[in-house]
C-alpha positions in Angstrom: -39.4 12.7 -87.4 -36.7 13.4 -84.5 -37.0 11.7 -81.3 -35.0 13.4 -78.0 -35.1 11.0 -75.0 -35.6 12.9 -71.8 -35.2 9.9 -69.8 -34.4 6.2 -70.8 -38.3 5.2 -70.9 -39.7 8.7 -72.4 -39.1 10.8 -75.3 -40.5 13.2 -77.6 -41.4 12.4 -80.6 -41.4 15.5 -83.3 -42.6 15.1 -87.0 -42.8 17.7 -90.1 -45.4 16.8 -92.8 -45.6 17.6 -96.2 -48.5 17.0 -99.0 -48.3 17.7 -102.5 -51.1 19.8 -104.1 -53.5 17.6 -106.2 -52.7 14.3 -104.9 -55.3 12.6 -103.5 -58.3 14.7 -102.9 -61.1 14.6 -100.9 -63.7 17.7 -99.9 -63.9 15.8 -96.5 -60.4 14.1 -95.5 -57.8 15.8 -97.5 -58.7 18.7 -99.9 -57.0 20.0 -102.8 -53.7 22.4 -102.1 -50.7 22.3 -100.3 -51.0 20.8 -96.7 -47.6 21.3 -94.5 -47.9 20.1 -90.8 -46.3 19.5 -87.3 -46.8 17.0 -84.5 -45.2 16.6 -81.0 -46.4 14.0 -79.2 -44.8 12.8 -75.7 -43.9 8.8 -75.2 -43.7 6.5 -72.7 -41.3 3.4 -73.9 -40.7 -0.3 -72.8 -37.2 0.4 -72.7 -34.1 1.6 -74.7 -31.0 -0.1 -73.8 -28.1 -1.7 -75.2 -30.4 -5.5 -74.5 -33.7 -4.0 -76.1 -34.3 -5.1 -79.3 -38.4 -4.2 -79.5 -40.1 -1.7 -77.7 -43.5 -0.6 -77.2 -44.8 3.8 -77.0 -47.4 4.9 -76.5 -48.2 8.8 -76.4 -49.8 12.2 -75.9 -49.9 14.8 -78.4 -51.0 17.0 -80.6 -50.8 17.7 -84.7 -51.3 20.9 -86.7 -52.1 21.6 -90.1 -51.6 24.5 -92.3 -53.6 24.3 -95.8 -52.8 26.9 -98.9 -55.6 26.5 -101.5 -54.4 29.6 -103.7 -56.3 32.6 -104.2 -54.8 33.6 -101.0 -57.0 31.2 -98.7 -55.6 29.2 -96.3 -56.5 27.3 -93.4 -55.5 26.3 -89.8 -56.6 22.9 -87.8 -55.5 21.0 -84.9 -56.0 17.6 -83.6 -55.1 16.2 -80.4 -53.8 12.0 -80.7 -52.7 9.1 -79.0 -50.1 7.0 -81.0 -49.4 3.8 -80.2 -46.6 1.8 -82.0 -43.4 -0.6 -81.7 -39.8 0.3 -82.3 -37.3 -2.0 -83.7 -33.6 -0.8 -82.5 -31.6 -2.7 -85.8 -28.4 -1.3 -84.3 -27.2 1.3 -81.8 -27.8 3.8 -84.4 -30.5 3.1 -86.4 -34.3 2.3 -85.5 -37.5 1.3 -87.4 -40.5 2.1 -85.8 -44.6 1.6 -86.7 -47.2 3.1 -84.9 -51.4 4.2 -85.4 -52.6 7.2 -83.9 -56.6 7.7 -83.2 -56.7 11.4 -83.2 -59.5 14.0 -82.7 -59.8 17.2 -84.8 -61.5 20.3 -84.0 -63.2 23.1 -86.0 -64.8 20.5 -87.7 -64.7 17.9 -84.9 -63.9 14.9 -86.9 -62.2 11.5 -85.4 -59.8 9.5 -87.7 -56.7 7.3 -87.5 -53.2 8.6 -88.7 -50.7 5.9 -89.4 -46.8 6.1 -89.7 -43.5 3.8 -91.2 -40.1 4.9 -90.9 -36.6 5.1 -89.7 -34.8 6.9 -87.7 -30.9 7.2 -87.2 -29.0 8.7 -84.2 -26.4 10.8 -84.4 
């Protein structure tokens, strides 16, 4: 993910997806193929100073999916999501962050929770 702070309690938030083909599967959740995707969500933070430790987002934003099953079909989906999650600034360049995300799929409407780990380091 890449996060670009438009102000000092809001940022976006963009992330890049990528699944491997047989890993996994499930005719409902996650079929078989390669599954790349894309989010951009927009978050409201606690804070993000030099004195902030531990901050709290919460969000607005969307996800989109791109399926290849071979045999040249493919498919398209979107879901709109809400993620919610805490930041841990380690130092002035690195941060660890959790967060859940209900979202809401359409063409099939289907809701679900997405859930994330990681670490990001500023430049």
């Amino acid at each position: 993910t890449m996060k670009i702070w438009t102000r000092p309690t809001s940022a976006l938030d963009l992330g890049l997806g990528f699944g491997p083909g047989e890993f996994a599967c499930s005719d409902r959740f996650n079929p078989c193929g390669e599954r790349n995707s894309f989010n951009i969500d927009y978050l409201w933070q606690g804070g993000h100073s030099s004195y902030d430790r531990l901050s709290f987002h919460m969000g607005l934003g969307a996800r989109f999916w791109f399926w290849n099953y071979g045999n040249s079909t493919s498919d398209f989906q979107v879901a709109a999501r809400v993620p919610i999650g805490l930041d841990l600034y380690i130092f002035k360049w690195l941060e660890g962050y959790g967060e859940v995300a209900p979202s809401f799929a359409f063409s099939p409407n289907l809701f679900f929770l997405e859930g994330a780990l990681g670490a990001r380091m500023y430049l």
